[in-house]
C-alpha positions in Angstrom: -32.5 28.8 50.1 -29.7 26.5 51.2 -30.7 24.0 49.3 -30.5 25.7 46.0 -27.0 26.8 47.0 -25.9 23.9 47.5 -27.3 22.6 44.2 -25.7 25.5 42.4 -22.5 24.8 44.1 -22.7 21.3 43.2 -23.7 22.6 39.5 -20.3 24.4 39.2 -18.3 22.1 40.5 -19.3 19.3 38.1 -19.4 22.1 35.3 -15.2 22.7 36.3 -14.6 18.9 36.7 -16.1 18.4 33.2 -14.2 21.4 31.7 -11.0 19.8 33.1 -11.5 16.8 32.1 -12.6 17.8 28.7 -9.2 19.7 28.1 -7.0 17.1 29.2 -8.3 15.1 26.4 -8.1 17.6 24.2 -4.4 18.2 24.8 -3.6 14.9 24.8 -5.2 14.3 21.3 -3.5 17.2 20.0 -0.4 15.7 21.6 -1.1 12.1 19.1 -2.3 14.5 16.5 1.5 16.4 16.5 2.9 12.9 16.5 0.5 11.6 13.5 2.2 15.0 11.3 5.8 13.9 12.2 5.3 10.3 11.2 3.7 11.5 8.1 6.6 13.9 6.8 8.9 11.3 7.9 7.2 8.9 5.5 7.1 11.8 2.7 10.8 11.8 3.3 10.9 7.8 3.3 9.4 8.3 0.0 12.2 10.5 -1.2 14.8 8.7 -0.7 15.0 5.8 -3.9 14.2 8.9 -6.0 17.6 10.6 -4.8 19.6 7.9 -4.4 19.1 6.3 -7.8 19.9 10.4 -9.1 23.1 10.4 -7.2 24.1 6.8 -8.0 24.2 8.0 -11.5 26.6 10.9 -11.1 28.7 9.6 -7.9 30.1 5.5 -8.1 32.2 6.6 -5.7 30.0 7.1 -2.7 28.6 3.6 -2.4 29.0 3.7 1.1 26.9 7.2 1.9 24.2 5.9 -0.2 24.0 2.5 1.3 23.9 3.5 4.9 21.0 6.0 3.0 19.2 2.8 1.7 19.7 0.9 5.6 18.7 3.5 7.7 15.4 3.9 5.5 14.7 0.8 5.8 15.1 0.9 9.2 13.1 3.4 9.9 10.0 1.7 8.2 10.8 -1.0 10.7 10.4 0.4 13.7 6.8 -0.2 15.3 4.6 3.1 15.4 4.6 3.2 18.9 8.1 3.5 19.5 8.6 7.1 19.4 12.1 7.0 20.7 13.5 4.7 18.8 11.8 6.2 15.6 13.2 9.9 16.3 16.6 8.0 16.9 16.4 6.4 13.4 15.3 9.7 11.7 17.7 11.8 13.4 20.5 8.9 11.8 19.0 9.1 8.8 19.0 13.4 9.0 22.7 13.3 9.4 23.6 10.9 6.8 21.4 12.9 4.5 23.4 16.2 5.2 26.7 13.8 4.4 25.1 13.0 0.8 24.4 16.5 0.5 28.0 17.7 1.1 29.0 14.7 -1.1 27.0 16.3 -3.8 29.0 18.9 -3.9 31.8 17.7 -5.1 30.0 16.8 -8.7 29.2 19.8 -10.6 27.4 18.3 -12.8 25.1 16.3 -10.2 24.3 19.8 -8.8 23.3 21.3 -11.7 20.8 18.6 -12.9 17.5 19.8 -12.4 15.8 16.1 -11.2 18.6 16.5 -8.0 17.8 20.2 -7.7 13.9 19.5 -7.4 14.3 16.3 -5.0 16.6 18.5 -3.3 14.2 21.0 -2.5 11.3 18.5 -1.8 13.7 17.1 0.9 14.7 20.3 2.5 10.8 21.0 2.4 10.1 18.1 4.1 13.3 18.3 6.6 11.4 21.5 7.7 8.1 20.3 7.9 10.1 17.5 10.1 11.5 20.2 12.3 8.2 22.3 12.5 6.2 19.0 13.5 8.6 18.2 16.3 8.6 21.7 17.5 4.8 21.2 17.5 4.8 18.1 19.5 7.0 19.3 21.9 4.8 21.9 22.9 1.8 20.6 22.9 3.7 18.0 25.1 4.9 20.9 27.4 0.7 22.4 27.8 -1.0 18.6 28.3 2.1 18.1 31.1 1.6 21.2 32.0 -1.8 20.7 33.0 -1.3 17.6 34.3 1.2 18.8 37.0 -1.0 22.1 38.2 -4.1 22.4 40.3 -7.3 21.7 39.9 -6.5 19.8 37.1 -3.6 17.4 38.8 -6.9 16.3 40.7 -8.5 15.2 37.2 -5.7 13.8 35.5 -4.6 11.8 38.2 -8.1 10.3 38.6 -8.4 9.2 34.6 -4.6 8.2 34.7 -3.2 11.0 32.6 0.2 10.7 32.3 2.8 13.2 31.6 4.7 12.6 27.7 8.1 12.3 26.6 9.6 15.6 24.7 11.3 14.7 21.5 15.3 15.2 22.1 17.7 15.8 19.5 20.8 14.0 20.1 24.5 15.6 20.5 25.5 13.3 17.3 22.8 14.9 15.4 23.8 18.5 16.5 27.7 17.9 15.0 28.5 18.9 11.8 29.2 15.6 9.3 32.4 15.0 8.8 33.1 14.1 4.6 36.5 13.1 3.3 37.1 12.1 0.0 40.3 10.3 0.3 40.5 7.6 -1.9 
């Protein structure tokens, strides 16, 4: 009689480790998955960007300057290596603000604002700035379950055996959360 409750002990505990186990990995593919969706709608927006520019080159000669640092921090963005998370958020949330200063620059032409090629590319972008926000919000949480499981017991035990480590949370910087300053001195 011992012997088979020992066995069934031994059953169970295997049966938890395995459970553990399996939802750390879970978590933490969920975790690259989130990622994979952010770097995807940043792309979609990537791919927005020539299409808008060229619209508001059209109507605005005089904002060279918005829609050159535009153009750069594009570039940039497709620059930075796909493991970088950082230093990609960093570039995106650039590029986010010096989108909102075209936008407020867009204002200022009438006739920009009321063509319908800038009104649909306008909506595709805030679409996409959404999906942006949505993804991160995703991210972060599913960031906040796999390091909370990480950090609690049974499962510190597990995770600290198959070198789970905790993730980084995406920040948004204080630059980001200002309001863009536009001037249209000449």
């Amino acid at each position: 009689m011992a012997v088979i409750i020992a066995i069934l002990v031994i059953v169970i505990i295997i049966g938890i480790y395995i459970a553990l186990y399996n939802s750390l990995v879970q978590l933490r593919v969920h975790a690259q998955e989130s990622w994979s969706q952010i770097d995807v709608q940043l792309q979609r927006r990537n791919d927005l960007i020539p299409n808008l520019v060229s619209t508001v080159k059209g109507y605005s000669k005089y904002e060279a300057s918005t829609l050159e640092k535009v153009t750069q921090l594009r570039t940039d963005l497709n620059n930075v290596p796909d493991d970088d998370h950082a230093k990609k958020m960093e570039v995106s949330n650039e590029l986010t603000g010096t989108l909102r200063t075209l936008f407020a620059v867009a204002e200022n032409y009438p006739d920009l604002k009321a063509s319908t090629e800038y009104q649909q590319l306008m909506e595709e972008l805030s679409n996409t700035e959404n999906k942006i926000a949505y993804s991160r919000q995703l991210y972060n949480s599913t960031v906040a379950a796999l390091d909370a499981k990480i950090q609690t017991f049974p499962s510190n035990l597990v995770a600290k055996l198959h070198h789970f480590t905790k993730m980084d949370y995406l920040q948004v910087p204080e630059t980001a959360k200002e309001t863009p300053k536009v001037s249209f001195d000449d």
